[in-house]
C-alpha positions in Angstrom: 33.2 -156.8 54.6 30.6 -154.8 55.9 31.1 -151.1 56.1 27.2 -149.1 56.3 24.5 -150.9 57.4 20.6 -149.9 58.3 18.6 -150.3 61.4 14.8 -148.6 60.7 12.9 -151.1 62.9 10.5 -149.7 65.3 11.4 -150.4 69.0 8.1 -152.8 69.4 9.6 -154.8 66.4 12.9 -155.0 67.8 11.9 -155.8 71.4 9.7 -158.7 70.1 12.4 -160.1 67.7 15.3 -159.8 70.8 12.7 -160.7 73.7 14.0 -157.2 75.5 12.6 -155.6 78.4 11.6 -152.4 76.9 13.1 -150.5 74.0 13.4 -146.7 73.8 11.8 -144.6 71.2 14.9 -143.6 68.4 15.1 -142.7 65.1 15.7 -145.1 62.3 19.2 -145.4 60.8 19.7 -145.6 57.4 23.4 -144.9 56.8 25.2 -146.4 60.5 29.0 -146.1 59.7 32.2 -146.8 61.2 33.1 -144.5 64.9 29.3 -143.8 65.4 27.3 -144.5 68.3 24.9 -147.6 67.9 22.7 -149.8 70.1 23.6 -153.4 70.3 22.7 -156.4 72.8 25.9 -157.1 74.7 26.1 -160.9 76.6 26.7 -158.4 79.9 22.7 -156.9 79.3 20.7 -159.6 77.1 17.7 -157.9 77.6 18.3 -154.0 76.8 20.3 -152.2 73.9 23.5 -151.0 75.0 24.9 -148.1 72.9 28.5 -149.0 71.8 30.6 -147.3 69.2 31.5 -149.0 66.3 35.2 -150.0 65.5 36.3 -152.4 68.4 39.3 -150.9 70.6 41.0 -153.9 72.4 42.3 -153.3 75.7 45.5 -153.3 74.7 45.2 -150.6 71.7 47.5 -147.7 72.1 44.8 -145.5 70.7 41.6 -144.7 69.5 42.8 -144.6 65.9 43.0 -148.3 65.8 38.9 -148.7 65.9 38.5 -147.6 62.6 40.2 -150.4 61.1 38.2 -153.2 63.4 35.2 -152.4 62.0 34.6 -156.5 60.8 36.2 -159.6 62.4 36.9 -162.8 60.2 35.3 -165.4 61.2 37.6 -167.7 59.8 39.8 -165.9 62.5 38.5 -164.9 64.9 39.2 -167.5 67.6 43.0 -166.4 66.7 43.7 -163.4 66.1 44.8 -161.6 69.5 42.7 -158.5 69.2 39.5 -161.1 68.7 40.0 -163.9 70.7 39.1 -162.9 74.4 36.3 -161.2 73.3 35.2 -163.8 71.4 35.1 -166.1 74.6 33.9 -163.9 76.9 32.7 -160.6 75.0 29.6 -161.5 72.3 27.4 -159.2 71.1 24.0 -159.1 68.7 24.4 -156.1 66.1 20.4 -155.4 65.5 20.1 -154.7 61.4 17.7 -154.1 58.8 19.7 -154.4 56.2 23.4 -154.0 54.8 25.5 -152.2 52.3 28.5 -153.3 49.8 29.9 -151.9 46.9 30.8 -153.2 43.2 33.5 -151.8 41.3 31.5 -149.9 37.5 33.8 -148.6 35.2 32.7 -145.4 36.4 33.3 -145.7 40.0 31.6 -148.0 43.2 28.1 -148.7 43.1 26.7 -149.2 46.7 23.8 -152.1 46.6 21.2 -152.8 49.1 20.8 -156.0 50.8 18.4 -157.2 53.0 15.3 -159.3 53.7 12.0 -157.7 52.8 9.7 -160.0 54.8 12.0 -159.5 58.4 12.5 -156.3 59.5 15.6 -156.7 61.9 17.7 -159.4 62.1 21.1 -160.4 64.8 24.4 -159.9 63.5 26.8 -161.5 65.2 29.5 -159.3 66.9 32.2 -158.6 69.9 32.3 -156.0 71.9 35.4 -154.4 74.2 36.0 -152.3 76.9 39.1 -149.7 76.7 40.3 -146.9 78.6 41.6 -143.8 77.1 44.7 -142.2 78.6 41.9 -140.2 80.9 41.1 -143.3 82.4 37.4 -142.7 80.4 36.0 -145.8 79.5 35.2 -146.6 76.0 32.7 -149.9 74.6 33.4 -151.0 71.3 32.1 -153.7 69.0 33.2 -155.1 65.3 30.7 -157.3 63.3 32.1 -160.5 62.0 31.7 -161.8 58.5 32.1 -165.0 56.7 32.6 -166.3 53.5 29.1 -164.9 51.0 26.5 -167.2 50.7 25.1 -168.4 47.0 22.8 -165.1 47.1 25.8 -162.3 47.8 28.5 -164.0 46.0 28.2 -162.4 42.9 27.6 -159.1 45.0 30.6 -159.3 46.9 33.1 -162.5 48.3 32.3 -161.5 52.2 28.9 -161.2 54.1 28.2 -160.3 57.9 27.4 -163.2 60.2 23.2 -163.2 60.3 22.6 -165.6 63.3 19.7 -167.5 63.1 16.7 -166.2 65.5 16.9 -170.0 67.6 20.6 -168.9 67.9 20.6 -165.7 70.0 20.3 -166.8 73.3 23.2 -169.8 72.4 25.3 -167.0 71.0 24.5 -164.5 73.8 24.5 -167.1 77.1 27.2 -169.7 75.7 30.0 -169.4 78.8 33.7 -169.3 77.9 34.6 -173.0 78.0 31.6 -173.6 75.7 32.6 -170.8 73.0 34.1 -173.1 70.5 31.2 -174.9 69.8 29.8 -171.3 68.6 32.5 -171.9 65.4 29.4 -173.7 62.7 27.0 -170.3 63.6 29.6 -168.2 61.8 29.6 -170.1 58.7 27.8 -169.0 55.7 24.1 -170.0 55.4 21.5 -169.6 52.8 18.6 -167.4 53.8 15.6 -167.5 52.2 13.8 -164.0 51.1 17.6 -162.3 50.5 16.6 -158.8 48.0 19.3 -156.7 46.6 19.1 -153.6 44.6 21.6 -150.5 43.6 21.0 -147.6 45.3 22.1 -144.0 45.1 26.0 -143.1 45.9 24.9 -140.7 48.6 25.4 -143.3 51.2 28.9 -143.0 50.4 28.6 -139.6 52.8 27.7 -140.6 56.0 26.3 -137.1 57.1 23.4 -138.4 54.8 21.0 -140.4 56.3 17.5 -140.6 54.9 15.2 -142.9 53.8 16.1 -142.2 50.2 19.0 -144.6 50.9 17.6 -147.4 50.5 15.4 -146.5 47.4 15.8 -148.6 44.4 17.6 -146.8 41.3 17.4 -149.1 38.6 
């Protein structure tokens, strides 16, 4: 799965690696978690970041409790499963990330590890996004990442791995119309990717009130 991730590009890297209009100025993440407030690229707005909250609410959801546990989709899935499968036809979204965490099980507890790509510093995962409306009638955008199967590099890290669409991919995966959405399936498979780094880093991320660069400092 994929639970904390990072986002510490500046807004001149991310508006050259998503070919946006203009970016605003915001401070890097380092610790993004489940329920916050994060800027994505919806297929509605290609060419700005839309802030959505993260945990997807489908419109059918009783209430806002259920986000927290549609924080990832499964690929393998996610053309079936019914809180997935409209938004995967009509509702895609880019997840801009610098890197991700997971966790291995150490005799003395979860040891949260690092992963990213050194040499690129943001890259699309792939996501869907949702509209639902509280019982105020307040509207409420929400997206989930979806994750595959690990590739050769995160195997032995962890058996799961968000989506991390290829750059040639983002317009296909952002412009793709609903009767065309199937042939998105082989872009949520797992790929190698060339440059993948990961290190243990220190259990503080395990609080997400704590969100510094310190993060993603090696420990070992």
């Amino acid at each position: 799965m994929c639970g904390r991730y990072v986002l510490e590009a500046t807004p001149e890297q991310l508006q050259m690696a998503f070919d946006l209009d203009n970016v605003p100025q915001f401070a890097p993440r380092y610790n993004i978690a489940p329920t916050q407030l994060v800027p994505v690229i919806t297929n509605e707005a290609p060419r700005v970041l839309t802030p959505l909250r993260w945990g997807l609410l489908p419109s059918w959801a009783k209430d806002e409790s259920m986000g927290s546990k549609m924080i990832n989709a499964r690929a393998e899935t996610v053309t079936e499963k019914p809180a997935f499968r409209a938004a995967f036809k009509r509702r895609r979204c880019i997840v801009p990330a610098s890197g991700y965490y997971e966790w291995q099980q150490r005799e003395d507890g979860k040891q949260p590890i690092y992963i990213h790509l050194p040499d690129v510093p943001v890259f699309g995962l792939a996501g869907l996004w949702e509209v639902w409306h509280n019982p105020n009638g307040d509207e409420i955008r929400t997206y989930t990442i979806i994750t595959t199967q690990a590739n050769a590099f995160t195997t032995p890290l962890h058996h799961r791995m968000p989506v991390i669409l290829p750059p040639d991919a983002y317009d296909e995966w952002l412009h793709t119309d609903e009767q065309g959405a199937g042939a998105l399936i082989p872009l949520l498979q797992p790929r190698d990717i060339d440059g993948m780094k990961a290190f243990e880093v220190s259990r503080a991320v395990n609080r997400p009130v704590v969100d510094d660069p310190s993060l993603i400092a090696p420990i070992n």
